[in-house]
N, C-alpha and C positions, 0 to 999 in steps of 0.2 A: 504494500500500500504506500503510494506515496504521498508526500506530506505537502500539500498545498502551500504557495508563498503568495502574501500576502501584501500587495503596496497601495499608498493611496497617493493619487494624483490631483494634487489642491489645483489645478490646471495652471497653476501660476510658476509652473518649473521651468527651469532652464531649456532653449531648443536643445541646446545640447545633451542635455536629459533625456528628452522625448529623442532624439537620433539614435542614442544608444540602446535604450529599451526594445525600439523599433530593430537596433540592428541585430540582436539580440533574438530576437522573436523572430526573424525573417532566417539567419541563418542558422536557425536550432543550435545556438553553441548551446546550451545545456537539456538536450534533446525531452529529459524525465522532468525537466521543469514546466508544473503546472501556477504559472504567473497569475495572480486575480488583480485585478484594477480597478479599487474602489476610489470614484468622485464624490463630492458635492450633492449631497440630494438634492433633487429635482433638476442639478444642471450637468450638460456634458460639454459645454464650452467656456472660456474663459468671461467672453463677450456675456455670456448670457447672466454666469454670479457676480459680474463689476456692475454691469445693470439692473441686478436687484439691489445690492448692498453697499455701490459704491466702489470704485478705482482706487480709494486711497482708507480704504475699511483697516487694513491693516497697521495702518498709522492711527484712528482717530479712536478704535479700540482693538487693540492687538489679540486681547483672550476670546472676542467675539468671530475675528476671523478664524483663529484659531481652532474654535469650538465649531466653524461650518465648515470648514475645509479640510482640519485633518481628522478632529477626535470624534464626528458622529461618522465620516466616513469610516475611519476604522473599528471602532466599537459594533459598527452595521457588520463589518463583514466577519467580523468576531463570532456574532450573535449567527449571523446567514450558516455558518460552517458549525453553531455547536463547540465552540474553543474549548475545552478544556484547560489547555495552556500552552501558552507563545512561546517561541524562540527568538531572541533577540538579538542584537547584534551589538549591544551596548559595551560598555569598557570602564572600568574605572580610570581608569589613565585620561576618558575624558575629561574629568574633570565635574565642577559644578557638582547638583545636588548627584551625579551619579561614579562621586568617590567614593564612596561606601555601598556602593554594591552590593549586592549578595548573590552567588549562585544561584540559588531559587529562591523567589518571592510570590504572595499573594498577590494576586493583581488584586488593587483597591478599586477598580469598577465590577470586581465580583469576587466573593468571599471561597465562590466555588472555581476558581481556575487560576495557575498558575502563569508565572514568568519564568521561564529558564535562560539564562545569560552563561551560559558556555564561554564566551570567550573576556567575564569580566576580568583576568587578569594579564589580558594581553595588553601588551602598549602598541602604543602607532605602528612602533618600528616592526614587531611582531607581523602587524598585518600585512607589510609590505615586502615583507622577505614572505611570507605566505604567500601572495600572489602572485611574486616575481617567480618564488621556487617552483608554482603549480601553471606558470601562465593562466591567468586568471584576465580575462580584460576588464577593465574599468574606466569608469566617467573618464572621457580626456578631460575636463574642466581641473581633473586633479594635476595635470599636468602643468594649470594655466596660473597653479596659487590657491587653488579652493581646498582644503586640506577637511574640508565638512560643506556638503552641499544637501541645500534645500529652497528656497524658492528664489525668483531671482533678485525681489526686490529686497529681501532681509539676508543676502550673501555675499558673503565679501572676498576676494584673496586673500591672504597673510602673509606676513614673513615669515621663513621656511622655519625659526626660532620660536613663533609664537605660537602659543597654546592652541591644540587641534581643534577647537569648536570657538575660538574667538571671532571668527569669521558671521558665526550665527548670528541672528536677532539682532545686528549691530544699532547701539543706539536705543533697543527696546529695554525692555523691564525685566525679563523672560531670560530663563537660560536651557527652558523646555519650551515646545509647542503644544505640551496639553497629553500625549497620547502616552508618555509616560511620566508627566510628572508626580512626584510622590508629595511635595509637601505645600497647600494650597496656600497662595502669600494672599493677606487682604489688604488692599489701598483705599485707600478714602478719596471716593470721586472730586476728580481736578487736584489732589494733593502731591505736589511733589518731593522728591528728598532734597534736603537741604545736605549739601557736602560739605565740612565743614573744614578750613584752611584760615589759619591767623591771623599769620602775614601773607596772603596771598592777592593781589591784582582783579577785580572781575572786570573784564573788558570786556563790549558792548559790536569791537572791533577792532580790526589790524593796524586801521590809524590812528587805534588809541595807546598802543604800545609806546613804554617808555628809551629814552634813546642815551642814555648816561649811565647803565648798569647790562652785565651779561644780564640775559632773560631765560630764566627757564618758564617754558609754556604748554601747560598743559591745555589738549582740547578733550572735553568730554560730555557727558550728558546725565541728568539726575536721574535719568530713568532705566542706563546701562546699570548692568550687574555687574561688570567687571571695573567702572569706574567707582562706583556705590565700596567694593570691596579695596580698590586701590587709594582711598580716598585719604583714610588717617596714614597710611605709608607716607603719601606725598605729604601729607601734613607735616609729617617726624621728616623727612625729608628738607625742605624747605624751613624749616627748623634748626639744624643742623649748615644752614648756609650763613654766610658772612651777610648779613644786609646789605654793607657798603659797598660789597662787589657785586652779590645777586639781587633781583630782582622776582618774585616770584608771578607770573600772573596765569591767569586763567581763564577759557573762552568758551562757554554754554552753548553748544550745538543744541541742542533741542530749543533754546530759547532764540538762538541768532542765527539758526542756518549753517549753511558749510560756508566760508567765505571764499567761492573758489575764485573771483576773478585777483583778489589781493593775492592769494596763495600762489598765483600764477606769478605775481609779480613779485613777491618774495621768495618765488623758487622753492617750495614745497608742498606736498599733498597731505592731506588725512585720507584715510582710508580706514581705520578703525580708531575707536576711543574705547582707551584714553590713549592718546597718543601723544607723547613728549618733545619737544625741541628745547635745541641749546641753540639762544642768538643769539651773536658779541658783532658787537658794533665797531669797538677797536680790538687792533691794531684795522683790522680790515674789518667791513659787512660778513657775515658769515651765518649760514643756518646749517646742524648738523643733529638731524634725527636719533634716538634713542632706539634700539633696536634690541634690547636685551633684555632680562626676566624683572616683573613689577614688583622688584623688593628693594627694599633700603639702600643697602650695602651694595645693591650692585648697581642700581642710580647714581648712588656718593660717588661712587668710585668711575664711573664712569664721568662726570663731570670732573672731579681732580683729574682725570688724563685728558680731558679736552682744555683745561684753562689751568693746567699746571699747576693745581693747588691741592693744599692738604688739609683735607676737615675734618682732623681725627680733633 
């Protein structure tokens, strides 16, 4: 008997996605696989669920999209097949609330069916010496920087350094879409987080930067989970700097936008938050990206080797 696989297509996926599924399907590379493709109730086009809910639904309530594109399609085909229990493809190594994984768990949408996570104690590297040893094909998008794909408009590329699911939900609240999340966060409507930073700058924009101090510059947003948890680092961070030489400030994407046409003129991008820069204005103009792991000690240390000081 074989075991049915199970995907849902919030129709909002990468073409690239839909290429490969298709090529997939077309030239039976895994001939015993019985693929199911559950949508959207009531829609099988993209056109059709932005016209009942809205083109930018997943910005103005994240858990609502969330809840009509991935967790009733999948919970439906759960129920359509009689689940017992899933097979997952989860990891702790990813990260977020799925560090403490368990081999088997109870799915919390029913007391009677399991989770089984066979491979949570694999890491990244794991999976990809598995694919390379088995020839296995996969998304080219993972070729392109996408180290975690899922729709187009909440996925980002990363640096080949940065943590395998940062790419996610960039910008949102969420470090799940709903279909396994374990622990239900509750927000108070229009409430946001307030990040809290000393001595740090809020800027409004790039022409409000000051121009008589290095700047360290974080961009991020109240509603990221990664910035929400990098936030008292950067505090103790910024803390730990010379006033007289640094400068700390900071720029609310969710309040201000991206500011890409400055970004263009200052010669640098964001692409995920929290994202860091170092600008020193003397000897020369200079902007020089952070690209290394969201902890203290390796921020400090990273600025003492770009402006030759020591902040022990």
């Amino acid at each position: 008997h074989r075991v049915p696989i199970l995907s849902v297509d919030t129709l909002h996926l990468f073409n690239e996605t839909y290429r490969f599924i298709r090529k997939l399907q077309i030239q039976q590379t895994f001939p015993e696989m019985q693929l199911h493709m559950y949508k959207p109730k009531n829609h099988k086009t993209r056109t059709s669920f932005d016209t009942a809910y809205g083109t930018d639904l997943w910005q103005t309530n994240i858990e609502k999209y969330n809840a009509l594109s991935k967790t009733e399609p999948f919970n439906r085909a759960l129920n359509d097949f009689r689940a017992r229990a899933l097979i997952t493809g989860r990891r702790r190594s990813q990260g977020g609330e799925r560090t403490h994984l368990q081999p088997i768990e109870i799915d919390p949408t029913s007391s009677t069916r399991y989770k089984i996570n066979p491979l949570y104690y694999w890491t990244y590297q794991d999976v990809w010496d598995y694919i390379h040893l088995h020839h296995i094909p996969y998304n080219p998008l993972h070729d392109a920087g996408y180290k975690s794909i899922g729709d187009f408009m909440t996925t980002k590329p990363v640096d080949k350094d940065a943590p395998e699911r940062s790419g996610r939900f960039v910008g949102l609240n969420i470090t799940e879409c709903g279909i396994h999340k374990h622990n239900q966060e509750h927000h108070d409507e229009g409430k946001v987080a307030q990040l809290q930073c000393k001595r740090c700058l809020e800027v409004d924009s790039l022409d409000s930067l000051p121009n008589d101090h290095n700047i360290i510059l974080e961009f991020y947003s109240p509603l990221c989970g990664g910035c929400r948890a990098f936030a008292p680092i950067f505090d103790h961070v910024v803390d730990r700097l010379p006033p007289t030489k640094f400068q700390a400030v900071r720029y609310d994407t969710l309040k201000n936008g991206i500011p890409t046409d400055a970004m263009d003129i200052l010669g640098f991008q964001v692409k995920v938050t929290p994202s860091l820069f170092l600008i020193q204005n003397e000897p020369a103009f200079r902007v020089v990206q952070y690209r290394g792991k969201l902890q203290a000690t390796s921020v400090l240390k990273w600025l003492a080797d770009e402006v030759h000081e020591d902040f022990k």
